[in-house]
N, C-alpha and C positions, 0 to 999 in steps of 0.2 A: 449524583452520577459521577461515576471515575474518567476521573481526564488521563489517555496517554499520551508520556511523553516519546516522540518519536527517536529513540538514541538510533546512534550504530549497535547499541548492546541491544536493545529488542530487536532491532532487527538480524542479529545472529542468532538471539533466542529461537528469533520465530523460524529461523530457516535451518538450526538444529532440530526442533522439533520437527518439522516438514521432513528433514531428512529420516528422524526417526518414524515418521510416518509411509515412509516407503517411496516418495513421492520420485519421480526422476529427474535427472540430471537438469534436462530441458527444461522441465514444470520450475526448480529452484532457481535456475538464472530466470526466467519470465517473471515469477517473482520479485524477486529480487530485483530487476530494473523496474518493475511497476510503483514496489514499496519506494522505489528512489525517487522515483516520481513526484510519490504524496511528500518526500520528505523536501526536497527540491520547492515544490509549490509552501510547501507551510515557511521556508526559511528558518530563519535565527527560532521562530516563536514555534518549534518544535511539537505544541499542542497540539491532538485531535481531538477536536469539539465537533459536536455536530453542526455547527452552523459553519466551521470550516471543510467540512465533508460534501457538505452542499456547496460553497464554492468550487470545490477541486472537481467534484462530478459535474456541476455547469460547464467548467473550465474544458473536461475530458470532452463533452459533448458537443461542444463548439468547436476541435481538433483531432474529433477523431472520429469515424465512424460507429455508430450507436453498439455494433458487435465488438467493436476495439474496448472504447469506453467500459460497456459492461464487464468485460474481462478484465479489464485492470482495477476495476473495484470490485471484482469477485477475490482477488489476490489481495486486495489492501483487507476487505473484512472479513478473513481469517483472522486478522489482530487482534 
């Protein structure tokens, strides 16, 4: 299984493509602060592994509302 690394450069990747994707204005900042989210919680060790995906969502779950939650990992797993 492929590990990504969380840069600033996949993260403009992903939010070029988003934009070529049509997607709006709104939807790419929400985005974008969700991804910041994930990158925030992983720190220095920029990996996403699945066993750190299950942290972050326990994490989400425990701070936010289960419909907040779901939406910020419906943004993260476009990656």
């Amino acid at each position: 299984m492929k590990t990504l690394c969380l840069t600033d450069q996949v993260i403009e990747s992903y939010m070029e493509y988003l934009q070529g994707e049509e997607r709006s204005k709104a939807t790419l900042e929400k985005y974008r602060r969700d991804i910041r989210k994930l990158q925030l919680f992983l720190g220095s060790d920029n990996q996403v592994t699945k066993s750190r995906m299950i942290e972050f969502k326990t994490v989400l779950e425990q701070n936010y509302k289960i419909s907040s939650a779901n939406s910020i990992l419906a943004a993260v797993n476009g990656l």
